[in-house]
N, C-alpha and C positions, 0 to 999 in steps of 0.2 A: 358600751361594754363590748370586749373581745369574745364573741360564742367561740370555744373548743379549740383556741387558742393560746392555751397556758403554760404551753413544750415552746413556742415560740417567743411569749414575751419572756419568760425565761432568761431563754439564751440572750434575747435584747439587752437585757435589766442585766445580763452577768456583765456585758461586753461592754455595758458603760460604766460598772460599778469599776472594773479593771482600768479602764481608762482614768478614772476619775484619780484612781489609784496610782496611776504617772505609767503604764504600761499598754500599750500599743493594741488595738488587736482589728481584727478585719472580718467580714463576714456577705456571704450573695445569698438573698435570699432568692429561690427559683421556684418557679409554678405557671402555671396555663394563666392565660388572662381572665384578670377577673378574681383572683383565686384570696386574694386580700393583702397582695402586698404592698402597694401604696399604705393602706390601712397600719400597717405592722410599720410601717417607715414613719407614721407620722404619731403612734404610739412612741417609737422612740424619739421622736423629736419635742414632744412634749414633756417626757419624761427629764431627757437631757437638759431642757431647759427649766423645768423646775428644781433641777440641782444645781442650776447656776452656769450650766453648761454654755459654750458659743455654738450655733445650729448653722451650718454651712449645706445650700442643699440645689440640688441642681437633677438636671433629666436629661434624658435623650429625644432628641425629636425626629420623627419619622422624616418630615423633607430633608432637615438640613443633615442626616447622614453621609451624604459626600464633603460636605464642606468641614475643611480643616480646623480643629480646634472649637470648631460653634459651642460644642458640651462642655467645654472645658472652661471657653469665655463666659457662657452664662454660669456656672457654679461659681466663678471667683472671681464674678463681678461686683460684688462686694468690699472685694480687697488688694482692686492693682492700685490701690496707694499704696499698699505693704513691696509691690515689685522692687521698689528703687533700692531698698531694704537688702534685695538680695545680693548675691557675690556677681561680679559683673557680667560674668559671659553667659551665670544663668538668666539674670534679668535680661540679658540682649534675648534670649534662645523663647520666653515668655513674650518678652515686646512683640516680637517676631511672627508670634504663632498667635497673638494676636491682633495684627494688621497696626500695632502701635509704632513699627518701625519699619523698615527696608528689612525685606528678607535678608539682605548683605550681610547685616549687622549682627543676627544673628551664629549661635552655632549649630552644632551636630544637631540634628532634631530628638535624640536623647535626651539632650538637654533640658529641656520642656517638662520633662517627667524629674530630676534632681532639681528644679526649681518649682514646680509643685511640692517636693518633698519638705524643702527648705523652708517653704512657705508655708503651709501646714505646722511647719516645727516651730516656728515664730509665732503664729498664730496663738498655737497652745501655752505657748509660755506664760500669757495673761491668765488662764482662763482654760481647763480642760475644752476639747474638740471632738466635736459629733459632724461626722460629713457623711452626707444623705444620700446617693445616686439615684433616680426612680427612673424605669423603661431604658435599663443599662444598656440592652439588644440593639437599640435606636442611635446608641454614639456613635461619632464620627471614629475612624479609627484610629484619626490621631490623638484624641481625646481620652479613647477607650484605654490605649496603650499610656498615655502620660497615668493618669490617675494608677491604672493595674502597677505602674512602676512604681509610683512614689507608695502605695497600699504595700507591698510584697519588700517595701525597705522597711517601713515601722516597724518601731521595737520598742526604744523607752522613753517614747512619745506619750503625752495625754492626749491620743488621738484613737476617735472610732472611726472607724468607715463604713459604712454598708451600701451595698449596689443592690439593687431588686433587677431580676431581669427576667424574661418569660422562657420557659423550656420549651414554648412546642412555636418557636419563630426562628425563620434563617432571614441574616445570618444571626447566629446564637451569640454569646455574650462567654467566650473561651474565659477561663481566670484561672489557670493553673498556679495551686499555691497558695490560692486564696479558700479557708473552708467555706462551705456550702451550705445550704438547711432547704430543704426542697420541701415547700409546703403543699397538703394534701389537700383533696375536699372535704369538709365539716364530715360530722359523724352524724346519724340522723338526729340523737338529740339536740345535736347545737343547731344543723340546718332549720330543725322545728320552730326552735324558739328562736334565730334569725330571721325567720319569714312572717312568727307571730308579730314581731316587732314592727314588722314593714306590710303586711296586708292583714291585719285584723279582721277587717271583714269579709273576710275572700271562703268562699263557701267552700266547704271541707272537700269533695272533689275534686275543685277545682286547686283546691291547695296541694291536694296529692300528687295533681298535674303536677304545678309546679316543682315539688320537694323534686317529682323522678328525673324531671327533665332535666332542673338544676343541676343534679347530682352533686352534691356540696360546693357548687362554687359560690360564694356569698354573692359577688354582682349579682348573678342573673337571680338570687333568691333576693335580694333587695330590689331588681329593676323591670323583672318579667312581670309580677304582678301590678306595679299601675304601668309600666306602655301597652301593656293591652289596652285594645276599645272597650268599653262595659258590654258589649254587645258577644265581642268576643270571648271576656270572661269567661260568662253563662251559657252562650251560646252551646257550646260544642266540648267535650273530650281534646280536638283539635286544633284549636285555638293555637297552642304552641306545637310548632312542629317538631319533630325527631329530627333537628341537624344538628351537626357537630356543637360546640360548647360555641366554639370562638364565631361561628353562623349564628347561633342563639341570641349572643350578646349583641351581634352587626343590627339583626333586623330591630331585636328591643331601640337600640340607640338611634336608628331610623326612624322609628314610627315616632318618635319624641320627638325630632328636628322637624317628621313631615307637619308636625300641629302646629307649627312657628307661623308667623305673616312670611308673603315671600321677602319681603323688604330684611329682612332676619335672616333667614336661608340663604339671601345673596351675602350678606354680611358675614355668616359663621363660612361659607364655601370659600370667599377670599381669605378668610384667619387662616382656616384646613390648609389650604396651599401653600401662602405666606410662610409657614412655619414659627420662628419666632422671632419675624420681623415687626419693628416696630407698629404700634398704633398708630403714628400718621401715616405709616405706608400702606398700613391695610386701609383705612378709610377714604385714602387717597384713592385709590384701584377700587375701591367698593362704592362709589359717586358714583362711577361710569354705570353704574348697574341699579340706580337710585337709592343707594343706602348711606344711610346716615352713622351719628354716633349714640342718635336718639332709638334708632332699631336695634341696637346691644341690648336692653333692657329685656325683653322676653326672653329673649335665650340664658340672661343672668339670672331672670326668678324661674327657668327653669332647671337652672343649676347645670346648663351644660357647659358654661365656659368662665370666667373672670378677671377682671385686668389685675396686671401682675407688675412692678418694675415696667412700668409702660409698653406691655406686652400683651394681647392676649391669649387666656391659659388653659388649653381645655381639661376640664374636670376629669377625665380618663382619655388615654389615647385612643380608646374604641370611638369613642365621641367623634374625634377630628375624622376618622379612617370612613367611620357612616357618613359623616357630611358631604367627603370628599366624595365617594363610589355613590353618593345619591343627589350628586349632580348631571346633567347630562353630559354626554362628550363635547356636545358642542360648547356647552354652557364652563368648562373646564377650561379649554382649550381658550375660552375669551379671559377668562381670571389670569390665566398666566400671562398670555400677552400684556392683561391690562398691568399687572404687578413687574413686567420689564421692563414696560414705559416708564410708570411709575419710578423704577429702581435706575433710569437711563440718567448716568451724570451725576449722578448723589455718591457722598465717599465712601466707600468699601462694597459698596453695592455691584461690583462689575461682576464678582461672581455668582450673585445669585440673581442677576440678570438674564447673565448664559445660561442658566440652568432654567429657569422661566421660558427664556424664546426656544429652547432647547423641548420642552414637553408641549409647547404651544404649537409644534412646528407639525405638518401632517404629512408632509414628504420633504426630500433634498432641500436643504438652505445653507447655501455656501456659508452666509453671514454670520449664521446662528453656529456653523461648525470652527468658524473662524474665530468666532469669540470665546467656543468650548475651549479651542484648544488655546487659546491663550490663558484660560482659566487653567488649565491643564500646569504650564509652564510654571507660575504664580505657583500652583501648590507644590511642584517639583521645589523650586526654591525652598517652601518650608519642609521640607522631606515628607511631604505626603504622598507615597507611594501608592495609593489607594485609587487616593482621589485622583491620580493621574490619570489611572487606567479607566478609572468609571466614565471621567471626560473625555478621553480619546475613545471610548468605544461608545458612547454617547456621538461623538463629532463624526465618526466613520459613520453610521447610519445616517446622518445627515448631509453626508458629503454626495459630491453626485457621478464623481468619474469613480472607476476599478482602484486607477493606480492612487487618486488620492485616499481611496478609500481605505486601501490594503496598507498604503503608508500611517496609517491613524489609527489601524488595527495593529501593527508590529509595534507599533510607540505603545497601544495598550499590553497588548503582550508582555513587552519589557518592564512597563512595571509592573505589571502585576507580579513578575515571576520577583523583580524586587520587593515588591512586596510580601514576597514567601506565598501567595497562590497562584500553586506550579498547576494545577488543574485547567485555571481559568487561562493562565499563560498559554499553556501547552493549546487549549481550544479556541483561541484568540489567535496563535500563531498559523493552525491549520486554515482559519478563514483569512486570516492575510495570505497566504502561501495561493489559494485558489482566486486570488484578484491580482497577483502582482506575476509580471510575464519577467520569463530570465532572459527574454531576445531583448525586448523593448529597455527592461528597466531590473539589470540583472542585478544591481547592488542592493537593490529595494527585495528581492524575490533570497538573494541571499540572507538579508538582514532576519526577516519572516523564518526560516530554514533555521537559521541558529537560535533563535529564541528557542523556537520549536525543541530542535533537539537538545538546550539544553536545560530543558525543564524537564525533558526527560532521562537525560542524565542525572540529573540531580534527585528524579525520585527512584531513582536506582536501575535504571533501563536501559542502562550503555550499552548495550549492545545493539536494542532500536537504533539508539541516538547513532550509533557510528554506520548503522544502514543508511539511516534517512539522510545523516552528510555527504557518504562520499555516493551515493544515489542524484543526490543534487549538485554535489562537485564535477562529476560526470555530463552533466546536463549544460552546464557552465562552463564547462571545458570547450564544448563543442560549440556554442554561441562564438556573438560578437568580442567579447570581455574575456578572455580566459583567466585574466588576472583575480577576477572578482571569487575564483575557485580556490585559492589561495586559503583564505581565512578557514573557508570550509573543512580544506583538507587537515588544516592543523588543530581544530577543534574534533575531527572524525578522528584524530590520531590520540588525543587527551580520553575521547570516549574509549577507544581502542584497550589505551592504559587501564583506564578504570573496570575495563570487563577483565583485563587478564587475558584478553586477546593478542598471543604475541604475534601472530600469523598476519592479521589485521594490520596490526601498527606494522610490520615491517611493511606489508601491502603498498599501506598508505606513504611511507615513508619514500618507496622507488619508485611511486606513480608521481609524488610530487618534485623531488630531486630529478627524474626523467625529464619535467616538464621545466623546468627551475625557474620554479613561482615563490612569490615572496613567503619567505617562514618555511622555507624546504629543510633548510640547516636547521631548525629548532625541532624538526618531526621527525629528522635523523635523529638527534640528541636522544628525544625522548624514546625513541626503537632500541635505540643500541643500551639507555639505563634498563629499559625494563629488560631488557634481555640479560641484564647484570643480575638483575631481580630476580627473574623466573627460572634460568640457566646457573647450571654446574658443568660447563662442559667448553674448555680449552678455553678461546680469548673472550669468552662473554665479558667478565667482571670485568675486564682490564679496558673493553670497549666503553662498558657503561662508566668504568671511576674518568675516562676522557672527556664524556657526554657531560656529567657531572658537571667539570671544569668548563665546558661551553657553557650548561644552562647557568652556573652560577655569574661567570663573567655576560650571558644574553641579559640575568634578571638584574646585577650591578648596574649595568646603564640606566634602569627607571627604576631604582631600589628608593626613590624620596616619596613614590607612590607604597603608600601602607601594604595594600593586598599583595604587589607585586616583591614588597619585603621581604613580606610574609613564607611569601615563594622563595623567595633568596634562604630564610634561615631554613625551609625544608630539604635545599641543594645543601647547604654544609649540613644537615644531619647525616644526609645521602653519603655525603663525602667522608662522616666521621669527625667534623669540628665540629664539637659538641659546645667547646669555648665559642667558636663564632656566632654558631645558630644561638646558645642561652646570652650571651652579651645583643644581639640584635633583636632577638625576642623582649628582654627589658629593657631596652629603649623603647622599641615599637608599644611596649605595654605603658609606659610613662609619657608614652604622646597621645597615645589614645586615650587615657586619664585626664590630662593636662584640659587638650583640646576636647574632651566631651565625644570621642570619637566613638560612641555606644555599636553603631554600627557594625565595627570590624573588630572591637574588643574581641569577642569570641572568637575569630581566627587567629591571632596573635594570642591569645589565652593559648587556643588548641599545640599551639608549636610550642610555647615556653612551658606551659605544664606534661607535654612529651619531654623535651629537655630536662627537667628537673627529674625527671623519673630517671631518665637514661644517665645523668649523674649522681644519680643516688642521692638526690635531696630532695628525703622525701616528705618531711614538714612540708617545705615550699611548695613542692608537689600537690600535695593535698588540699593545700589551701588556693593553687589557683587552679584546680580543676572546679574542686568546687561550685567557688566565687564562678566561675567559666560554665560549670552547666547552669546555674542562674540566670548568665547570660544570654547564652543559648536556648532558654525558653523564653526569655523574653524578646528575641529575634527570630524566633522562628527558626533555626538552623539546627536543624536538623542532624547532618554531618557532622557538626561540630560537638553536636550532646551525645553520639555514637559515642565521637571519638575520644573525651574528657572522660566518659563512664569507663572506657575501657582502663586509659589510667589509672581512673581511683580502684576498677576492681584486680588489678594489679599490684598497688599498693594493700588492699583488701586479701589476697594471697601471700603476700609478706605475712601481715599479721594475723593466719592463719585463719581471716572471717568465711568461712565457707558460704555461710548463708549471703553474707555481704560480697562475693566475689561473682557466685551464680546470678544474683538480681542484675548485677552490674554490667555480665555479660547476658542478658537476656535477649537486648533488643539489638546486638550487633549480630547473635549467632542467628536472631529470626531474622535477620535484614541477608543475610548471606552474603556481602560484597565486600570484597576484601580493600586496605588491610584491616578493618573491622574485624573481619572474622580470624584472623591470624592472629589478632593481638587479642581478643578473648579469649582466642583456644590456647595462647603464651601464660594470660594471666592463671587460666585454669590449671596447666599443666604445671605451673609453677607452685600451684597451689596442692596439688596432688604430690611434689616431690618434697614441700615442705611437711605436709601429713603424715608421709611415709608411703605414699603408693604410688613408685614409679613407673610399674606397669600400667597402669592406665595414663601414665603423664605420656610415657613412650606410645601408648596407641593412638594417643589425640595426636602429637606432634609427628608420627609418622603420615594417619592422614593428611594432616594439613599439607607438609612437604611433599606430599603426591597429587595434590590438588592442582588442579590447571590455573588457577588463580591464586596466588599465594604473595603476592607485595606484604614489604615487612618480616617473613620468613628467617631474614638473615639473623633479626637478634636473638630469634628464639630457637636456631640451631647449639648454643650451648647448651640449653636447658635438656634439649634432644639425646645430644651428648652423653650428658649425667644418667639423663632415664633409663638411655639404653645399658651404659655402665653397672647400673645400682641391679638392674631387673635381669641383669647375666646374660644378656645382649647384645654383646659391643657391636656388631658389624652396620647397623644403621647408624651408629654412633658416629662409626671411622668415616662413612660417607658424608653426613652431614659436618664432621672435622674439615676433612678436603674442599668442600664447599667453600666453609667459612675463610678457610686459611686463603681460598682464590681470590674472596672480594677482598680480605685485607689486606693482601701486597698489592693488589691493583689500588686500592684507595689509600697507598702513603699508611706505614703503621704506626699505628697513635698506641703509646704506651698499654691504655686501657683496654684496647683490641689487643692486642699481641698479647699482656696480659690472660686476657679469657682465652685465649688460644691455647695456651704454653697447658694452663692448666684442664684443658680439655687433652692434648697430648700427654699428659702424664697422669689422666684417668686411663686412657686408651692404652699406652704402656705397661707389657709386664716384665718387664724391668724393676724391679723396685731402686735400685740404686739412679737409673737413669730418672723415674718417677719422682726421687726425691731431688734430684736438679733441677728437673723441667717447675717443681711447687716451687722451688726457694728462688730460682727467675722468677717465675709468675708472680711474687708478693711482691720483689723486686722493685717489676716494672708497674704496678700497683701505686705504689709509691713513689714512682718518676714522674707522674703526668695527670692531668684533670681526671678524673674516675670519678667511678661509685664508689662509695664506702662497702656497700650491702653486696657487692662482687669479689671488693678485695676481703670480707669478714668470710665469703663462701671459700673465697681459694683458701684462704687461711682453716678454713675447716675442715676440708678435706684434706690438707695439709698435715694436720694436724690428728687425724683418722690415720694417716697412713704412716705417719711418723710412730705411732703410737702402736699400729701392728705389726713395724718397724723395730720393735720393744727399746725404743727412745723417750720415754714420759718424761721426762726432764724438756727435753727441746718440743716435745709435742703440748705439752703444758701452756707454754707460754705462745705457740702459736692459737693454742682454744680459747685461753683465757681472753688475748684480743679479738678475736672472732664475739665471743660471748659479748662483752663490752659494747660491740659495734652492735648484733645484735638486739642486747636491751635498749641498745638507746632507740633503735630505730624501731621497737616496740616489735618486731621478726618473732615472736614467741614463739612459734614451732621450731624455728631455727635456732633459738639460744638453750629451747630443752635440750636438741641433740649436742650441742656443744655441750651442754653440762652431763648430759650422759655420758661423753666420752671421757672429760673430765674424772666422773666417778671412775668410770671403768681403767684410768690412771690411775685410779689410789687419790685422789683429791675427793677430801669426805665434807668437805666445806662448801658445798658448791649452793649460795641459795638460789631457791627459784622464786622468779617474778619480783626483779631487782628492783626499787622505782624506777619512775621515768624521770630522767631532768625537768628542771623546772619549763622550759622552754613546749614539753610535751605535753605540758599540761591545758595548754588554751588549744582554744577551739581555733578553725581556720580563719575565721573573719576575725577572731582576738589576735591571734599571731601579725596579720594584716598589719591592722590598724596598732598595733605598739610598733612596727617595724615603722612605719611611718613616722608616728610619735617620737621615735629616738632619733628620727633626723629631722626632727625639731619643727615638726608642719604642727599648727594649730586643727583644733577640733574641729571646727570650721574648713580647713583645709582638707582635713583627712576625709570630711563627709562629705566634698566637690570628687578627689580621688576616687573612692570606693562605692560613690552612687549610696549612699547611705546620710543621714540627717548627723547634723553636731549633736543632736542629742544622743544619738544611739553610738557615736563614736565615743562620748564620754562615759556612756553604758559602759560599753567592751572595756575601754582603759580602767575604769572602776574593780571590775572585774579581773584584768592583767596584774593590777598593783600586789594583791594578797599571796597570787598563783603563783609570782615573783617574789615576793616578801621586800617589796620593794613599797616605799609611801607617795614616792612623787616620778614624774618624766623624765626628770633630770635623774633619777637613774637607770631611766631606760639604756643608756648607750654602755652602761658597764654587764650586761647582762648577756650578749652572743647574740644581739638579733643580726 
């Protein structure tokens, strides 16, 4: 019986009822150790299984946390006969990550997580799916990340999931996405009658003891009363001491292991270590120590451990953690040597070899650092960026010179900050930086410097990051190598950018053209764009749309490199091919699909769903910012989920969502680094001029335009424009016109620019006869060239407004009426009411409001996705390797598409506008 747990089997019993029911669902349950969530997991597995349920169930284990995939190979060790089953380059991305093939073979290490998914979705087909996780905190991280991926795709799966993991252990068990149910301690009544259950005849005192110390955690009220001695019982008040919960439970679990024969104690100390390697290997390494297979047996009628899948299991992880901390050091230190011998020459065993001679080791061992870091490389191949870093900073403490040390410290560094902990990087780089000399071995002392600064760049500290560069550029100048300053200088000139420090970047820029060091012409480029950026004043723009043309032709020579693509489509934003940047953006998004490139998804998201915004499609839009910040939490990127939010709360100011525009800009205006903050303070002000309050659109965008930091600026000088117009303003207006009008003859005028010009000119205009020129170009050229719809529907509006106090309603009519059109489709409500007011205010009495949406406006972002696909004829199957989602949940969404279309089958997908 569950005491005072009836809120949680509940939620258990809802989450498999649903499941059963062919609908997806997910859930962590978190609490201190001890608190009863094993208990609650095997509740549900019981349950699951007397409904007929399949029980998939797997744990985390304390040693093998470094090692790649270990949690993931023991959970669905049951079912790599199902692997072969899968689509190929997932099964290669699983083989892979489980030592079943040549890392080669494999792909992206995303991959691992869409072939868990696929696999789970197969799985279910037979047979609704209950998958178990217990001591979630304990996974590896490539394991922790495969499962969170394939959990955070289900949907119309017969699939549960549930992860238990502990709230008061680092590292913690992150699951954004996934809900939560954080269980408490019992209430006195249930504690009562939990402890009655388990010490009956424990004298009432002494049970009081117990109830306080407990404090509802079930373990210690189920284990404190019999590890006590009888002596202790009775003895004293004191018997149990006032330590913390998780000290409570250590000592109870020690005093149980000390009553063991030693021959048993050696045997449970080699398991503790081991992790969960085999049974011959533990008994192997446990001989040396005289233990047999015949000494298991006390510790098994003690209940503290049991063979498992030829494993042994300890009963709770508190169990293994007392064995282990209640061996001596020395007595430790021989267990692991003995389990590397053991493990020396056996197949797959090389890495938990290295990690054995690795904690066996008491000072410098070239051999044991030699073997880390080969361990090291091996999980590089499978994209374990974790585990790299924990090896190399493992293999540096064991190394015995400075510079090999500090070279093994920068190799941790660098993953780590790959692996998104810029913290641990950043504090990794500064102890490599203080062993590696810039006379001696300056390429190593710079490598150290850049990690460093740019982990601090990345957690928004560029302006650190461009001290500590050219501080140590400087340094390097003056050595043997000046060459090696080079790199330096031009990553101090990217931090430069990123602060909004034009003073800086130009610095950097004549300190390294002075010296003419490699990448000097690329720190030029970038001095002379941003000063296009930051500057209103004579040949700035006309410098930067040149730089422009270098950096796009610098990043063309290594454009087949994704990231460096990526770069390439933000130079033609810069430049205004809005056609180049979105044609390169969906490519680079269809290889990054194709190939499994989970990795750098979200950077190529971040540029094509800027593009679609900036072209005015803004379904697409919507749907791969999205899909892009899903990504971006599942990488960690940071930057990336800034920049996708801002997007949508842009699109979010179109459709008049106030409450949805402020959330969106929340976390760029507290981050304050621009263009984050410029394009939140765009979406907002856009959002104020569609409300009707352009005074406050004009006081945000006048700040921002005064701000020493302002990249991005340029698109949201028309909105500036209008503000100052509407709010009886004009003279910030005419400024920020002159501006805009500098960068657009410098950058080649593209219809759509010239376009938004004309009609920023013929706001500014009191002319009315000239005003009405300058509108009827502006729709014009509107219509010459790749645009926005949702720009040419604004010229059109104002066009249409001034036509009309013009006393022309005839010709102003039919400029509102397309405005309005464009408008509803693109759901602008704020913006299709004033059309229709103006309309009224024509004498047009017909005007309805809140037209439908087309059919196409009606699905959601990942239903729009997945029929787009659909119609160019990919199987379900297919769509669900694309979009990181299961065939079953892509047949969900199509199910879903066919009605919202009025459509019955795929085959009419392609008459429909996708």
């Amino acid at each position: 019986m569950l005491h005072g747990r009836t809120r949680e089997t509940a939620a258990l019993d809802q989450l498999l009822a649903t499941a059963r029911a062919g609908r997806s669902g997910t859930l962590v349950l978190r609490g201190e150790a001890g608190i009863g969530k094993s208990v609650l997991l095997d509740h549900a597995a019981r349950t699951a299984e007397e409904a007929g349920m399949r029980v998939l169930r797997g744990t985390g284990i304390e040693a093998e946390g470094e090692l790649p995939f270990a949690g993931l190979h023991l959970m669905l060790a049951g079912a790599l006969d199902r692997v072969d089953g899968l689509p190929e380059a997932q099964a290669a991305a699983l083989r892979s990550a489980f030592g079943l093939a040549s890392a080669a073979d494999g792909g992206d290490r995303f991959l691992a997580g869409l072939a868990v998914l696929t696999l789970l979705d197969q799985l279910a087909e037979e047979r609704p799916l209950l998958c178990l996780v217990d001591d979630a905190h304990w996974l590896d991280r490539e394991s922790a990340n495969a499962l969170l991926f394939a959990a955070r795709r289900l949907n119309a799966e017969p699939v549960a999931v549930v992860f238990a993991a502990r709230d008061d252990h680092a590292p913690a068990f992150p699951a954004p996405g996934i809900p939560e149910l954080r269980l408490a301690g019992l209430d006195s009544e249930a504690a009562s009658a939990l402890l009655a259950e388990h010490a009956a005849g424990l004298p009432r005192h002494a049970r009081d003891i117990v109830l306080k110390e407990a404090a509802g955690n079930p373990l210690a009220l189920c284990e404190l009363p019999t590890a006590q001695r009888e002596e202790e019982r009775y003895a004293s008040p004191y018997g149990i001491t006032a330590l913390p919960p998780h000290s409570r439970l250590l000592r109870a679990f020690s005093t149980s292991v000390a009553a063991l024969p030693e021959p048993t104690r050696a045997l449970l100390l080699v398991a503790a270590a081991a992790g969960t390697a085999g049974l011959d290997t533990v008994l192997a390494a446990a001989e040396r120590f005289g233990a047999t297979l015949d000494d298991l047996e006390p510790a098994e009628q003690s209940r503290l451990l049991h063979l498992a899948d030829g494993a042994l299991v300890f009963r709770h992880p508190l169990v293994r953690t007392a064995v282990y901390q209640g061996g001596t050091a020395g007595r430790r230190l021989a267990v692991h040597r003995a389990l590397a011998d053991v493990l020396d020459g056996r197949p797959g065993g090389a890495d938990q070899r290295a990690w054995h001679l690795a904690a066996a080791g008491t000072g410098p061992d070239p051999v044991a650092a030699r073997l880390l870091e080969e361990s090291a490389e091996r999980a590089r191949a499978r994209g374990s960026s974790s585990t790299v870093a924990a090896a190399y900073e493992r293999a540096a403490a064991l190394t015995p010179d400075d510079g090999g040390r500090g070279r093994r410290l920068t190799a941790a560094a660098r993953a780590a900050a790959d692996a998104g902990r810029l913290d641990q990087a950043e504090e990794l780089a500064v102890r490599a930086i203080a062993l590696t000399d810039g006379d001696a071995d300056p390429a190593a002392h710079a490598a150290a410097v850049l990690v460093r600064a740019e982990a601090a760049d990345e957690q928004g500290r560029s302006r650190d990051a461009h001290a500590l560069l050219t501080e140590a550029a400087e340094r390097l100048l003056a050595g043997p190598a000046p060459d090696t300053a080079g790199p330096l200088l031009l990553r101090a000139a990217h931090a430069a950018w990123h602060a909004g420090d034009q003073a800086a970047l130009d610095a950097a820029s004549a300190r390294a053209a002075g010296l003419r060091l490699p990448g000097a012409d690329r720190v030029a480029a970038l001095a002379r764009l941003a000063a296009g950026q930051h500057r209103c004043d004579g040949a700035a723009p006309a410098d930067g749309a040149r730089a422009v043309r270098e950096l796009i032709g610098a990043a063309g020579e290594s454009a087949a490199d994704v990231r460096e693509a990526v770069q390439l489509g933000w130079w033609h934003l810069f430049h205004g091919d809005l056609a180049a940047a979105r044609d390169l953006a969906e490519a680079l998004e269809r290889q990054c699909r194709e190939q499994g490139a989970f990795g750098v998804l979200g950077l190529v998201q971040m540029l094509l769903a800027r593009t679609q915004l900036l072209l005015g499609l803004h379904r697409e839009a919507l749907a791969t910012a999205t899909d892009g910040l899903r990504t971006a939490d599942d990488t960690g990127q940071a930057r990336v989920r800034v920049h996708l939010a801002t997007v949508l709360a842009q699109l979010a100011a179109v459709r008049g969502d106030e409450e949805g525009c402020r959330a969106l800009t929340a976390e760029a205006l507290a981050l304050g680094i621009a263009p984050g903050t410029v394009h939140a303070a765009g979406a907002l002000s856009l959002l104020d001029l569609g409300l009707g309050r352009p005074g406050a659109a004009l006081d945000r965008l006048t700040a921002v335009v005064a701000a020493p930091d302002r990249q991005g600026v340029i698109g949201a000088l028309p909105d500036l424009v209008e503000a100052a117009v509407r709010h009886g303003r004009p003279e910030p207006g005419r400024s920020a016109l002159d501006w805009y009008e500098q960068h657009l003859t410098a950058h080649s005028r593209r219809p759509w620019a010239e376009a938004v010009a004309l009609r920023c000119r013929a706001l500014l205009t009191r002319d009315p006869e000239e005003a009405e020129a300058l509108y009827a170009r502006a729709v014009r050229r509107h219509h010459e060239g790749t645009g926005s719809a949702f720009e040419r529907a604004r010229t059109e509006l104002l066009h249409g407004e001034h036509l009309r106090r013009m006393r022309r309603t005839g010709d102003a009519r039919a400029r509102l009426r397309s405005a309005l059109e464009t408008f509803e489709r693109l759901g602008a409500g704020p913006w299709a009411e004033r059309a229709r007011a103006e309309l009224r205010a024509g004498g047009e009495s017909l005007v309805a409001s809140g037209a439908p949406a087309g059919p196409l406006d009606l699905l959601t972002p990942q239903e729009l996705q997945v029929a787009g696909l659909a119609a160019q004829g990919l199987s379900n199957r297919d769509i669900g390797a694309r979009l990181f989602i299961s065939p079953r949940t892509a047949g969900y969404h199509l199910s879903n598409v066919y009605p919202k279309l009025g459509i019955t089958s795929r085959r009419e997908l392609s008459g429909v506008g996708l």
